[in-house]
C-alpha positions as CSV (number, residue, x, y, z in Angstrom):
1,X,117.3,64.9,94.5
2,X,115.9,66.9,90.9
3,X,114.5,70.3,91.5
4,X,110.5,69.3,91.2
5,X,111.6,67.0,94.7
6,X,113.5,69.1,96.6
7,X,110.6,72.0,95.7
8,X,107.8,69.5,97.0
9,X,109.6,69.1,100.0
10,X,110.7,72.3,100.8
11,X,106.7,73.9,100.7
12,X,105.8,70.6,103.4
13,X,108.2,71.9,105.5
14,X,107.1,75.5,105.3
15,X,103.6,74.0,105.4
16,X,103.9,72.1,108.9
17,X,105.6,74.7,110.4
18,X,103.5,77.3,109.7
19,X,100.6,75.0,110.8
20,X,102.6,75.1,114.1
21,X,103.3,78.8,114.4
22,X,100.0,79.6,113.8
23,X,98.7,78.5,117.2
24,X,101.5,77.2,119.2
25,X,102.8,81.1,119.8
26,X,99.8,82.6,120.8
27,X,97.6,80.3,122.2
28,X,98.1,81.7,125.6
29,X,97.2,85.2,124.9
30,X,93.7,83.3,123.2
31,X,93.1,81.1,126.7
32,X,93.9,83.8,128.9
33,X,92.3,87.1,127.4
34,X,89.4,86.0,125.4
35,X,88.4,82.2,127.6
36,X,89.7,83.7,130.7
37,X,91.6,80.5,131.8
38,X,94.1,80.6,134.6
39,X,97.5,80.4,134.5
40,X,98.0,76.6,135.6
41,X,94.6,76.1,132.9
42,X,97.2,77.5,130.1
43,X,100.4,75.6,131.4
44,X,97.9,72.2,131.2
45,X,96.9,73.2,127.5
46,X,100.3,73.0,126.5
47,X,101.8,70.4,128.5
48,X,99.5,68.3,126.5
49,X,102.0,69.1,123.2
50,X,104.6,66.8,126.0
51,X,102.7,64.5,126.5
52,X,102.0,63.8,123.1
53,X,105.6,64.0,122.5
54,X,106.0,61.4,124.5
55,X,103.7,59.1,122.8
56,X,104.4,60.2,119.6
57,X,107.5,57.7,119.2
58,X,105.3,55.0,119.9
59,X,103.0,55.5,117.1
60,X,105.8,56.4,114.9
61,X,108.3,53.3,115.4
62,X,105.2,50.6,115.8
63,X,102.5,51.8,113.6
64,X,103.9,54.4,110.8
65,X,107.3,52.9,110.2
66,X,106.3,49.3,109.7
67,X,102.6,49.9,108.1
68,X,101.5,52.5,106.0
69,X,103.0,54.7,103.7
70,X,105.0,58.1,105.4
71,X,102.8,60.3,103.1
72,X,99.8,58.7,103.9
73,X,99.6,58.6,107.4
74,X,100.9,62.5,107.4
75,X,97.8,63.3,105.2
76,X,95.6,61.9,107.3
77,X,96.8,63.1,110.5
78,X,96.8,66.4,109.4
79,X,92.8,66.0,108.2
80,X,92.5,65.0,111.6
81,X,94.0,67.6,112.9
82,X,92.4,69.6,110.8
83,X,89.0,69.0,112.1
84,X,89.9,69.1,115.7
85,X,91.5,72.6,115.2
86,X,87.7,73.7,114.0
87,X,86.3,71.9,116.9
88,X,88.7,73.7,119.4
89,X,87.5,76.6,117.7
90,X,84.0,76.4,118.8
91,X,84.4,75.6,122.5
92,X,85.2,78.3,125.6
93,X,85.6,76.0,128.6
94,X,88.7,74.3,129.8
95,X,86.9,70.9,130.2
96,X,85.8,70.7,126.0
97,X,89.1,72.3,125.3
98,X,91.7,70.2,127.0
99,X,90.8,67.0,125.2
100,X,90.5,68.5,122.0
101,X,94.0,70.4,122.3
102,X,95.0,67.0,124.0
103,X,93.6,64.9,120.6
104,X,95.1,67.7,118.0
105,X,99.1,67.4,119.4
106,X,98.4,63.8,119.5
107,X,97.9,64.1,115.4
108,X,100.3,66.8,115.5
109,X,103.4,65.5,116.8
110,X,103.4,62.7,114.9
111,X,103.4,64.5,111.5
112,X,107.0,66.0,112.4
113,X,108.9,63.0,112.2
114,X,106.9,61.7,109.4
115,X,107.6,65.3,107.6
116,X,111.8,64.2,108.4
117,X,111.1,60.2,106.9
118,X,110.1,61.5,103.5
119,X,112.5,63.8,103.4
120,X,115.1,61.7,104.4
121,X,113.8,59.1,101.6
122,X,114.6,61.1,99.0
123,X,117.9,62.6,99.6
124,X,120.9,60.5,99.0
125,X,123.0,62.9,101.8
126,X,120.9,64.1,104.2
127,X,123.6,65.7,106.3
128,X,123.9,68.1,103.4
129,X,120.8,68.2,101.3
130,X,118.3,68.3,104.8
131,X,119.0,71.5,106.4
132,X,118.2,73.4,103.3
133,X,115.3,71.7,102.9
134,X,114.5,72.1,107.0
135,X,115.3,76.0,107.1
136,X,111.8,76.4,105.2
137,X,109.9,75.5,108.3
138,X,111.5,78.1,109.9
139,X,110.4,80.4,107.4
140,X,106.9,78.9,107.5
141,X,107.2,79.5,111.6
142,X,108.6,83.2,111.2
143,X,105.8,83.6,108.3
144,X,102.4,82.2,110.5
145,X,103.8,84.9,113.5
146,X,103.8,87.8,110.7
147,X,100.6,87.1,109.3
148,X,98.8,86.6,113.0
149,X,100.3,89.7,113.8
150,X,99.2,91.5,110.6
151,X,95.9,90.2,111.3
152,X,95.6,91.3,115.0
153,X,94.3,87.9,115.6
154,X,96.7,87.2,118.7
155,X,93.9,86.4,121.0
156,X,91.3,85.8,118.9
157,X,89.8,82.7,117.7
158,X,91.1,83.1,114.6
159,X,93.9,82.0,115.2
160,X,92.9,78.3,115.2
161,X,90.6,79.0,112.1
162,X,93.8,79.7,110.4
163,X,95.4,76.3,111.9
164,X,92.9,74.4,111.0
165,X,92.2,75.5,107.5
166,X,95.9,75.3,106.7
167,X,96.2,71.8,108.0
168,X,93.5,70.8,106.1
169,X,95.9,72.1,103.2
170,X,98.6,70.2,104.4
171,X,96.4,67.3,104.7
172,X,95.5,67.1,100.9
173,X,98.9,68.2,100.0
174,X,100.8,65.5,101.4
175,X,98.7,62.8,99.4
176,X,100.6,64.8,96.2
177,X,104.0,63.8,98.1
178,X,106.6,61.4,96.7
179,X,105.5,57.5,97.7
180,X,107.2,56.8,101.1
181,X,106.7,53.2,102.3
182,X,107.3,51.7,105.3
183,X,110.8,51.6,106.0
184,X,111.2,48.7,108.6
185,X,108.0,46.6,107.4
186,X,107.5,42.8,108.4
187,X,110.7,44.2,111.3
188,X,110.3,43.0,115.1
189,X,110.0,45.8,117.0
190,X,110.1,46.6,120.7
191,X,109.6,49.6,123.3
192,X,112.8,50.1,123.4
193,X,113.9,50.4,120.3
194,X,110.8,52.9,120.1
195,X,112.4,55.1,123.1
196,X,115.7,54.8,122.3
197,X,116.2,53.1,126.0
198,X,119.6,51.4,124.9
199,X,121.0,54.5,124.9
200,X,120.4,54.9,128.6
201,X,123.7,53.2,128.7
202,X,125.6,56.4,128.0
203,X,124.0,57.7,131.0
204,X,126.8,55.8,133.1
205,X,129.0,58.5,132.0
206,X,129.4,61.7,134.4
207,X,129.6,64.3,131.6
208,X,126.9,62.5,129.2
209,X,124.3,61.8,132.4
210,X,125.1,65.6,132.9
211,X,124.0,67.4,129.9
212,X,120.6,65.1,129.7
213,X,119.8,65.9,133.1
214,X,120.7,69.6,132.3
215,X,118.8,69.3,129.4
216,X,115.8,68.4,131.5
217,X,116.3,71.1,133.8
218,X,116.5,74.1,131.4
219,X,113.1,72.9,129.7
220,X,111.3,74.1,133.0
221,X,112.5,77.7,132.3
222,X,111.9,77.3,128.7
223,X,108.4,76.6,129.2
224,X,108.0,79.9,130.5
225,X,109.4,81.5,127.3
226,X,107.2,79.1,124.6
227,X,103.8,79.4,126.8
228,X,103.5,83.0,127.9
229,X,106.1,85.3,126.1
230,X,103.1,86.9,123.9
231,X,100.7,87.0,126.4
232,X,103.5,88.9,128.7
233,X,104.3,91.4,125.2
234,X,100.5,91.8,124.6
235,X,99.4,92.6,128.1
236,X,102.3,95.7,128.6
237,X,101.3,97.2,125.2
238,X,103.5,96.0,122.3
239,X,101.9,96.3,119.1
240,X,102.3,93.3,116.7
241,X,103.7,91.3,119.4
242,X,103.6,87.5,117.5
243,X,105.2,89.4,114.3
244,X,108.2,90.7,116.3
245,X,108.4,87.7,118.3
246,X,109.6,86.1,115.1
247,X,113.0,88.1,115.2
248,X,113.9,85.2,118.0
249,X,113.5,82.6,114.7
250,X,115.7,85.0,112.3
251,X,118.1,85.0,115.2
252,X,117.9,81.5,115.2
253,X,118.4,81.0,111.5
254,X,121.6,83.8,112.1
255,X,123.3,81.6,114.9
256,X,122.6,78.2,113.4
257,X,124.9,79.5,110.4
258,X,127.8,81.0,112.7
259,X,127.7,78.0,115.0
260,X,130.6,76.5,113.6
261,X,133.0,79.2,113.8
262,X,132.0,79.5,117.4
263,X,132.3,76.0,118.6
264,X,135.8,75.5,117.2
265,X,136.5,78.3,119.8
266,X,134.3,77.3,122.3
267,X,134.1,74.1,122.9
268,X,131.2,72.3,124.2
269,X,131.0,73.4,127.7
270,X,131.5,77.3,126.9
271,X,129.1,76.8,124.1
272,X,126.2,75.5,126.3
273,X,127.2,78.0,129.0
274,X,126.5,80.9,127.1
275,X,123.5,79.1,126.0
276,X,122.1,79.0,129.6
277,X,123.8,82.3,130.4
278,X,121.5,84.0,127.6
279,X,118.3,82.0,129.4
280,X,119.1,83.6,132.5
281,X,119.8,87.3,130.7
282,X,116.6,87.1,128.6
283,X,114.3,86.6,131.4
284,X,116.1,90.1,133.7
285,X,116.0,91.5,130.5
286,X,112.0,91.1,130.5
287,X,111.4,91.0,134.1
288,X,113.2,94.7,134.4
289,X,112.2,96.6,130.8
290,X,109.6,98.5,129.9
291,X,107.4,99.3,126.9
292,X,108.7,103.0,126.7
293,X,112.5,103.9,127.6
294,X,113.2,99.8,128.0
295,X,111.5,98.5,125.1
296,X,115.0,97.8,123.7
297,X,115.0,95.3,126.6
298,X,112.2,92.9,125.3
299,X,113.4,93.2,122.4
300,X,117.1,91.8,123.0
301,X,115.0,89.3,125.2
302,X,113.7,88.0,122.1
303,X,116.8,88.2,120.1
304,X,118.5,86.3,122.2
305,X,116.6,83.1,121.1
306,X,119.1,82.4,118.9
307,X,121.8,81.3,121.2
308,X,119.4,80.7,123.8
309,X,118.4,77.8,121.6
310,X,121.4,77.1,119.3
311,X,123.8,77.2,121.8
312,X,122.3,74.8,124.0
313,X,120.1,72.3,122.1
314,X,122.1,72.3,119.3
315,X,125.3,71.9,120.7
316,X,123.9,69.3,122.9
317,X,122.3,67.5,119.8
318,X,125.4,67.9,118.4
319,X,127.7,66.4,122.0
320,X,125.1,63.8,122.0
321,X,125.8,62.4,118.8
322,X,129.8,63.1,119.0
323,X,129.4,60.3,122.4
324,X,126.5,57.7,121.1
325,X,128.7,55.0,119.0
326,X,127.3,54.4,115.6
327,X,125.0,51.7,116.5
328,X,123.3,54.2,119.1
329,X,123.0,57.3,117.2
330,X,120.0,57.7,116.7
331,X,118.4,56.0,119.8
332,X,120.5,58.5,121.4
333,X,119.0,61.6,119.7
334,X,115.7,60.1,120.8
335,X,116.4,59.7,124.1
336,X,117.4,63.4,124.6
337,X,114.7,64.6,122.4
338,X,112.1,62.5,124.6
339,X,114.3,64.3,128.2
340,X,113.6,67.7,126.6
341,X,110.4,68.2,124.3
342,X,108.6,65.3,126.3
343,X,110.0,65.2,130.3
344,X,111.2,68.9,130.5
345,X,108.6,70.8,128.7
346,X,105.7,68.9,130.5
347,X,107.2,69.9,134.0
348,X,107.6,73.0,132.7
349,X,104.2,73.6,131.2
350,X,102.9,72.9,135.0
351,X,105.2,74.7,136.6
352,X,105.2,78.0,134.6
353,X,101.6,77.5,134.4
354,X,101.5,77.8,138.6
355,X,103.7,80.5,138.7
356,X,101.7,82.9,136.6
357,X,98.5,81.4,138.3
358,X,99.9,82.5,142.0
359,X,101.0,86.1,139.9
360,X,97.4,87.0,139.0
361,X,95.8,90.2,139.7
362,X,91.9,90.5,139.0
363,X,90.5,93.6,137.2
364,X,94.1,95.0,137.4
365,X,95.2,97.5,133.9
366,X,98.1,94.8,133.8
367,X,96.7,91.3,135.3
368,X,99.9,89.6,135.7
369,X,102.7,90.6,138.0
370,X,105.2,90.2,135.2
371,X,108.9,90.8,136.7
372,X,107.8,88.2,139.8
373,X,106.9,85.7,137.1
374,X,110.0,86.1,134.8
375,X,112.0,86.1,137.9
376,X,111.6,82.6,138.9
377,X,112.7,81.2,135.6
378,X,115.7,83.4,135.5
379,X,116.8,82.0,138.8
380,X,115.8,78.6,137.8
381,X,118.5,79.1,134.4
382,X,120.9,80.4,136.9
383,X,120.5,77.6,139.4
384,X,121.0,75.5,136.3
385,X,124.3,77.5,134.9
386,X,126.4,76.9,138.4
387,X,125.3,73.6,138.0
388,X,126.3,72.4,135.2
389,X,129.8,74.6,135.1
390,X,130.8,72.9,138.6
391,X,129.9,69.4,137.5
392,X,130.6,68.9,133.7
393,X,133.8,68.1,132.6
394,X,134.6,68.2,128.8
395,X,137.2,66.0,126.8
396,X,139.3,67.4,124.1
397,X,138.0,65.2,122.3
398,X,134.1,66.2,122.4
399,X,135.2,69.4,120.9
400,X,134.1,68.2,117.5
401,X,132.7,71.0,115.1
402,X,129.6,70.6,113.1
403,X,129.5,70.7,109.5
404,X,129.1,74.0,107.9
């Protein structure tokens, strides 16, 4: 992969993250201070990013992948996109905006695998030329939360001016992309190959069935994090909260690069442990600070997000793949993605979105009863922690580092 490719792919990636961080962050704090929605209104609004992940694979393996051009259909989606962002824009009640969010993450989620196919056309070795192409969307993420928060734009609708305009961006950009065809044109194809349901096979085994129902579980208290960490910031009085939320992404980046040191000593088990362990911690850590004396407490809360995400969905990317034989792979990494972003996150969304519904307090200085609400996730981590310490059981063998 020349310079001029690995440059053109590297700005997509920065790109259609930023177009994510732009709105995905602080979309809450828009809905909830400026449209006044409810809590369970804002936990719907983003379910609909699950669902879509959903039934994204389906429009992916049987439409994209045997049809039209990777490049193409990323373009387009992202015009789309686009000009459902500008609607959104333009509409303040929950029944125009939930289709329109609903019709965008539909576009949306689509365009990240497409991003990974050209990519993945290009490079002779992914496993080593990908990740420092990838690490550019998480620039592009940590780059949209500075600039929203430079802006003071948190809950305004600017926000979503700023999505849409930039997708439009990405829209014309990716017509500029190298060629990508289909990759399994004229192929039969079938809903499970789409899903990845052979893998469900590997669910017979105790330790595997445990980590994806695991998996599952800790998406609830996830949700909680994703959907109303900037509304929680912003409502106690943090200035620039979506620009210092994006030390949890520079954390990220930090871990991702230790990880292999760690899970030589680790293991699996110990390694997704800690990972729930640091769920658990970040939620006391924001259910018992403050924004004076105990600010130092939100802000390890969002430090933490490095192992709170490394350490568990990478290492159980990473245990996943370690069990799925070669002909399973990637149906494999499918099927958890599909437990996780798709199953987990949409219970989640509703859940969390409840929770902070029942924790309301009209006309209040501070609306929301904040250490109630981040105490039910941490319990739920907890619950999830004994859990899965009691019932996994790891072989020598899955302790399998990743490359460096």
């Amino acid at each position: 992969m020349n310079l001029k490719i690995r440059s053109q792919l590297s700005f997509m990636m920065f790109v259609e993250y930023f177009v994510w961080g732009s709105w995905y962050v602080t979309m809450g704090t828009y809905l909830t201070q400026t449209l006044k929605f409810d809590g369970l209104q804002v936990g719907s609004a983003y379910g609909a990013l699950s669902i879509s992940a959903i039934i994204s694979p389906f429009f992916v393996g049987m439409v994209a992948d045997r049809f039209f051009a990777a490049e193409r259909v990323l373009g387009i989606l992202h015009i789309i996109g686009g000009i459902l962002m500008y609607l959104i824009s333009t509409v303040s009640s929950f029944e125009s905006f939930y289709p329109l969010i609903f019709a965008y993450t539909l576009c949306y989620m689509p365009t990240l695998a497409l991003t990974n196919a050209v990519c993945f056309h290009q490079m002779k070795d992914p496993s080593q030329e990908f990740p420092n192409v990838r690490v550019f969307g998480t620039v592009g993420w940590i780059v949209a939360g500075l600039v929203l928060g430079f802006l003071k734009v948190e809950a305004s609708v600017t926000q979503m001016l700023i999505t849409s305009g930039m997708s439009f961006f990405m829209g014309i950009y990716a017509f500029t992309l190298p060629h990508t065809p289909p990759k399994k044109k004229g192929e039969k194809v079938t809903v499970s190959d789409v899903l990845g349901l052979e893998a469900l096979a590997l669910m017979k085994q105790t330790s595997f069935a445990v980590v994806v129902i695991a998996s599952i579980l800790i998406c609830i208290p996830l949700s909680f994090y994703y959907n109303f960490t900037n509304l929680f910031l912003n409502e106690v009085g943090m200035e620039n909260a979506a620009g210092k939320m994006t030390m949890g992404q520079a954390s990220e980046f930090f871990f991702m690069l230790v990880m292999p040191f760690f899970f030589i000593r680790l293991g699996v088990k110990k390694m997704i442990m800690f990972g729930m362990a640091a769920w658990t911690l970040r939620y006391l850590l924001f259910a018992f600070g403050n924004i004076d004396t105990g600010i130092w407490m939100f802000y390890l809360g969002i430090i933490l997000h490095g192992i709170c995400y490394d350490f568990f969905f990478v290492t159980g990317q990473i245990y996943v793949d370690n069990k799925a034989p070669a002909h399973l792979k990637s149906a494999a990494q499918g099927m958890i993605t599909l437990a996780t972003y798709g199953i987990g996150m949409l219970i989640g969304s509703y859940v969390s979105g409840e929770i902070v519904k029942q924790n309301t307090v009209a006309d209040a200085a501070i609306p929301h009863l904040w250490q109630q609400i981040w105490i039910v996730p941490a319990i739920l981590a907890l619950g999830v922690l004994i859990l899965f310490t009691f019932v996994f059981r790891e072989e020598k063998s899955e302790v399998t580092a990743p490359a460096s």
